[in-house]
N, C-alpha and C positions, 0 to 999 in steps of 0.2 A: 533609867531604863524606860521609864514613861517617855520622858524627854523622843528620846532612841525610837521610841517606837510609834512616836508619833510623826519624826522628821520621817522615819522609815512611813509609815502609811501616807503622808503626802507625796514622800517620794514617788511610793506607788501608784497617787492617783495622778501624781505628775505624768509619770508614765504613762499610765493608763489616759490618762486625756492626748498625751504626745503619740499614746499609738492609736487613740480615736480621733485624735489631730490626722496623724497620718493619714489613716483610713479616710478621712474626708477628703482631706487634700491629695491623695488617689484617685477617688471617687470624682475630685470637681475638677484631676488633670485629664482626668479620663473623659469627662463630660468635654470640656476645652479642647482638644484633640478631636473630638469627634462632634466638629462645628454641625452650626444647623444650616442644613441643604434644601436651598428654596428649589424648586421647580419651575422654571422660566418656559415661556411657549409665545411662540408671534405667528400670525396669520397676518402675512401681507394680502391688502384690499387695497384695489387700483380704485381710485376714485372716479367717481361717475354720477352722473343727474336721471333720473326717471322724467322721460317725455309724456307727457300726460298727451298720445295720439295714440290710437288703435294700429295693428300691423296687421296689412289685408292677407290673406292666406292667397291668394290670386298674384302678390306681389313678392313672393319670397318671403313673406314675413317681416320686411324691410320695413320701418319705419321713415315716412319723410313727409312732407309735407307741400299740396298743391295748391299755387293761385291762378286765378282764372281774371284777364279783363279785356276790355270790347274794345277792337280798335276802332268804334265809334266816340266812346266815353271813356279814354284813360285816365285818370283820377292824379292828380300832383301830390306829392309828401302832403303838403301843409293838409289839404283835404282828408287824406286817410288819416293825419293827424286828429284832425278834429273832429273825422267821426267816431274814432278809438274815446275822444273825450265824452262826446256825447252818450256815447251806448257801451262804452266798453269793449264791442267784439268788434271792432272793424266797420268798413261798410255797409250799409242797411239793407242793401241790395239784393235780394235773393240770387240773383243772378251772378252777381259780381264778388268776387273774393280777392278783393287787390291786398286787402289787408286783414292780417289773423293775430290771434294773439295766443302763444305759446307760453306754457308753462313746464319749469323746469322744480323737481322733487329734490331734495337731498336726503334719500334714504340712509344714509350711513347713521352713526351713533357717534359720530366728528363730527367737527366742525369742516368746510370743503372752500377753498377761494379759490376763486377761478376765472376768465376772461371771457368776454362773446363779444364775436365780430361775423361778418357775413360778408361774405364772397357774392359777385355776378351781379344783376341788378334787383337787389336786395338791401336792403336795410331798414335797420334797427330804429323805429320812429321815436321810442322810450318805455319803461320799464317802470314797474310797479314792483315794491320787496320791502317787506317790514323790518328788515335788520338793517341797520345804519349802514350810508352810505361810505364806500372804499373812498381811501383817500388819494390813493393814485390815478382815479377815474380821469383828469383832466390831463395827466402825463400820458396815459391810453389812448386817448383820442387825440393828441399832437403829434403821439410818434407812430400811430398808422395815417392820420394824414400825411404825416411829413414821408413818411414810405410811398403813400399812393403816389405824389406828385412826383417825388424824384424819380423814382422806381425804376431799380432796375432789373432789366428782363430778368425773370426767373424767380426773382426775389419774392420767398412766399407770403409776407406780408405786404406786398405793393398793393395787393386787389385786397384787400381786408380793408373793410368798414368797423371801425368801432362799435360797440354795443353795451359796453361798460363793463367794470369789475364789481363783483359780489364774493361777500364772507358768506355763506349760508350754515346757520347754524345746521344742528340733527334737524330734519321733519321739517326744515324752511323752505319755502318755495319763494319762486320766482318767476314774473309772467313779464316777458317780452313782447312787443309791438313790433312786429314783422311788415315790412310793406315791400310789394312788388311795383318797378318801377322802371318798366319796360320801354319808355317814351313812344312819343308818336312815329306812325310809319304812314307813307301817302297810301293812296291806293293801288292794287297792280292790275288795273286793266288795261296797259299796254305791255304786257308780257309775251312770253314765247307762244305760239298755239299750240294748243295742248297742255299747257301747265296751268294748275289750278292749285294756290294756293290758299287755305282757310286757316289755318290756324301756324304759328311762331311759338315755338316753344324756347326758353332758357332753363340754364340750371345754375345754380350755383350752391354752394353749401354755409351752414349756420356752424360755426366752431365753438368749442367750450374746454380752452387751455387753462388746465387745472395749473397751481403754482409747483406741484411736485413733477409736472414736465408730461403729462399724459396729454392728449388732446381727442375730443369726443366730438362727432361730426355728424351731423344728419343733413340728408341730404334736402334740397329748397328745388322745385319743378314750376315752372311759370311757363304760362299758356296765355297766348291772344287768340281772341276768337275774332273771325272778320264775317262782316255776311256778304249775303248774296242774292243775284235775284235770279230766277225761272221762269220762261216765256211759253208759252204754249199755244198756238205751235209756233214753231222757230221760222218759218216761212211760206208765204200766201201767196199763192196768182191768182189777183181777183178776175182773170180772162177778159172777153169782151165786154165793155162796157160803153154805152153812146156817150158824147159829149155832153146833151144837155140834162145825164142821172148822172148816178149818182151808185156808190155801192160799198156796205159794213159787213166789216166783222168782229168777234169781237176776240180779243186775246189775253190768258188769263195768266199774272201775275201771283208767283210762288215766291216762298221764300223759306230754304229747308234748313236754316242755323238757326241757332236760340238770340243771333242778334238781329235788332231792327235795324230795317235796311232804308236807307233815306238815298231814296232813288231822281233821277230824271235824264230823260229820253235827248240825246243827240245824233244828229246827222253826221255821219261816217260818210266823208266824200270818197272820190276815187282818188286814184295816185296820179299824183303831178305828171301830168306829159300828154294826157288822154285829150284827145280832142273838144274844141266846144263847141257846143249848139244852141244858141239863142238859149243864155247864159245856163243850160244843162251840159251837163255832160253826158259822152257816147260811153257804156258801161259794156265792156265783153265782145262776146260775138254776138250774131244776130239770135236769134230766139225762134220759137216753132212755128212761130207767124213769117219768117223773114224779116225781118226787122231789127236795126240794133237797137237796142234800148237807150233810154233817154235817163240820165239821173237829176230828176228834179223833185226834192223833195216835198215841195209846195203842194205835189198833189195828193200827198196822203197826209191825211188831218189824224190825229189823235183829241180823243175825249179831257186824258191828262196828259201831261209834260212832267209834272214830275208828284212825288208824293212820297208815301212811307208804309212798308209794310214789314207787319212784325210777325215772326215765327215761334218755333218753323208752322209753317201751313198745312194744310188738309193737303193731300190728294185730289187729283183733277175727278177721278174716280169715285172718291167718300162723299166732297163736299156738296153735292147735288147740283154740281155742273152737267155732269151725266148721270145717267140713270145707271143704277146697280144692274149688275147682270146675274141672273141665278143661275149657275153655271151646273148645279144640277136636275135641271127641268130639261127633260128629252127631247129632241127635236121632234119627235111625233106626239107630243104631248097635246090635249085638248084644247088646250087654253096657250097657245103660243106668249115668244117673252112681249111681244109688242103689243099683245090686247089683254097685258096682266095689269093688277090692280097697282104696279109699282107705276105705271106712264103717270109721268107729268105734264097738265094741261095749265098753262098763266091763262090770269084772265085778260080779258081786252084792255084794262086800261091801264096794264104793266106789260111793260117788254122785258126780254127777258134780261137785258144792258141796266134796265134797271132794277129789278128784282134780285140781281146778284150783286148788286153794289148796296142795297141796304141787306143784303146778308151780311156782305163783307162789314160793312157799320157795326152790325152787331155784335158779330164773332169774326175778331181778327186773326184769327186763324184760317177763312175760307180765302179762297184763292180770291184778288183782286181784276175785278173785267174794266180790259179799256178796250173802248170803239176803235177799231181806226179804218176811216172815210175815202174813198177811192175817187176822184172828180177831174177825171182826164179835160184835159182844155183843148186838143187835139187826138186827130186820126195816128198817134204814135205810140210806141210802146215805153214805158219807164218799167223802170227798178232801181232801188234804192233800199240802205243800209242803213238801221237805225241801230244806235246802242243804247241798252238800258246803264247809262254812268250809275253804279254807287258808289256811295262815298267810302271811303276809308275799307271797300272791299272788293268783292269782283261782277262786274258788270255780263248780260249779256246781249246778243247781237241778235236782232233778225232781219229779215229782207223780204218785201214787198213789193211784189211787181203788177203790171195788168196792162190792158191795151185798149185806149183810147180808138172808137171807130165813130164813122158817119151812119152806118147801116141800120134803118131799121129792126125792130124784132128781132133783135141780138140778145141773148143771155148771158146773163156774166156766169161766174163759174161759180159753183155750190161752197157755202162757207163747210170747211173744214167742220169734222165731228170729230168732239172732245170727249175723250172716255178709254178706258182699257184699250181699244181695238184700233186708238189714231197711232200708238208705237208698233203696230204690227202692217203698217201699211193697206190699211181699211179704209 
């Protein structure tokens, strides 16, 4: 019976563990069944680089980037090269921004690879970036050269410049060497009349083709500045004058762009066909004397022929060419403008050809004075056409006439006054 009752109570715990067996193994099909459910979530992010440039509120908010250079002093690759080595930022020039140096962010919390090339005449002089260099760099720049030279129309990498491949880890930057590289243009002082060109502008764009197929583009704006020069006035009749005087004046040289203008004066003949006169030529019709005029350049001398003036300049008005006008002092006031304390008296042993020329020495900004000498050789009339050539910019013209007599007690004609009131016909 023991026996019995013992097989019976293991029976039972047999049981009992088979149906606490069960019970688990319910419990763990149950758990099994009812698998564990992750929660998956994606936020696609296009890839992109942070421009380390300001966005003008005046420009749309647009960021892009402008260079500025003189088409006096256009700068070649190797040059902008080598001043990017010496200083870092490009150019030293305050003036001159032929070359910048750009920096690109990778704000993400990726890693980003990606392409730069530049469009128009623009390119990529070389690149600074602390994360090792890509290994396809040299495959990049083979198969957009080999695009440029074959190129066919359309083809969007034909105009792409190389600039190199970069991994930019998170938080890696990268700074590019940007050059502007606009080549030389002659001067246009045989243009149309009336057209005044100063400045040439290109554009082209800086690309940044990520590997996942985005492409990010800021735009690149290039400016030539040309100078120029301003005469005042633009033309004289020195009137009667005898043969054995002599008669000046003097005419002052502007120059209103931020480029120096490297100037000198030529003789502008007349047009082939004109008759000659004891080796002058006959210019126009006759003149208020009766008389056709003579073009012989010979007899109007200049102080200079050529030189260099740097801007932009004063006003004819500011620089103490002329006297300031107090414009609210009354015509019936006590003290009229000609006997106020502003007149300027030189003393005798400075003229005034030369006391504006060491102003001008001093501060090159003041308008530059040059003579020029009237010394008829005969009882005839001349006129002639002088042009101020600059270089690499736009010239200007004036003309010079007067008339040669025998007569005693002749006066030549009053030189021109310089000041607010010679544009109003004063």
């Amino acid at each position: 019976a023991g026996s019995v009752a013992g097989q019976s109570g293991g029976g039972g715990g047999s049981t009992q563990s088979k149906q606490g067996g069960g019970k688990g193994s319910r419990q763990q099909e149950r758990e099994t069944l009812a698998a564990i459910k992750i929660q998956l979530s994606a936020r696609p992010t296009a890839p992109r680089l942070l421009l380390d440039k300001q966005a003008h509120a005046d420009k749309d908010h647009v960021q892009f980037l402008k260079f500025v250079a003189f088409s006096t002093r256009i700068l070649s690759a190797e040059a902008i090269a080598a001043s990017f080595e010496a200083n870092g930022s490009g150019p030293s020039s305050a003036e001159v921004s032929q070359g910048r140096a750009v920096v690109f962010t990778n704000p993400l919390d990726m890693s980003i690879t990606c392409a730069m090339s530049t469009t128009g005449p623009f390119r990529v002089l070389g690149s600074k970036c602390l994360a090792p260099p890509h290994p396809l760099n040299k495959a990049l720049a083979q198969e957009l050269g080999s695009a440029g030279q074959g190129g066919a129309s359309g083809s969007a990498s034909a105009s792409h410049k190389a600039g190199g491949i970069f991994t930019l880890p998170p938080q890696e930057s990268v700074t590019l060497y940007v050059g502007y590289l606009p080549g030389r243009a002659a001067s246009r002082g045989g243009g149309a009349v009336g057209e005044l060109t100063l400045k040439d502008e290109h554009e082209g764009l800086l690309s940044v083709r990520f590997a996942t197929g985005q492409v990010q583009t800021t735009r690149l704006v290039g400016v030539v500045q040309r100078p120029m020069i301003v005469c005042a006035p633009s033309e004289h009749d020195f009137g009667l004058v005898h043969t054995e005087s002599k008669e000046a004046f003097l005419v002052y040289l502007s120059n209103p762009t931020e480029v120096e203008a490297k100037w000198r004066i030529q003789h502008v003949p007349v047009k082939l066909g004109a008759s000659r006169t004891a080796n002058s030529f006959a210019v126009g019709p006759k003149d208020a004397h009766g008389k056709v005029p003579l073009d012989d350049p010979d007899v109007f001398a200049f102080s200079a022929y050529s030189g260099k003036q740097m801007g932009p300049s004063l006003g004819l008005s500011s620089a103490a060419a002329a006297l300031p006008l107090d414009f609210n002092r009354a015509h019936n006031a006590a003290f009229s403008q000609g006997h106020s304390v502003t007149r300027v008296s030189w003393k005798d042993s400075a003229d005034l050809h030369s006391a504006l020329s060491k102003r001008n020495e001093s501060n090159f900004r003041s308008p530059h004075p040059i003579k020029v000498t009237f010394r008829p050789p005969a009882d005839k009339a001349y006129r002639s056409r002088f042009r101020f050539v600059v270089d690499g910019g736009e010239g200007f013209d004036i003309v010079l006439s007067g008339l040669g007599t025998f007569e005693e007690d002749t006066r030549p004609a009053r030189p021109p006054k310089i000041g607010p009131k010679m544009y109003h016909g004063h």
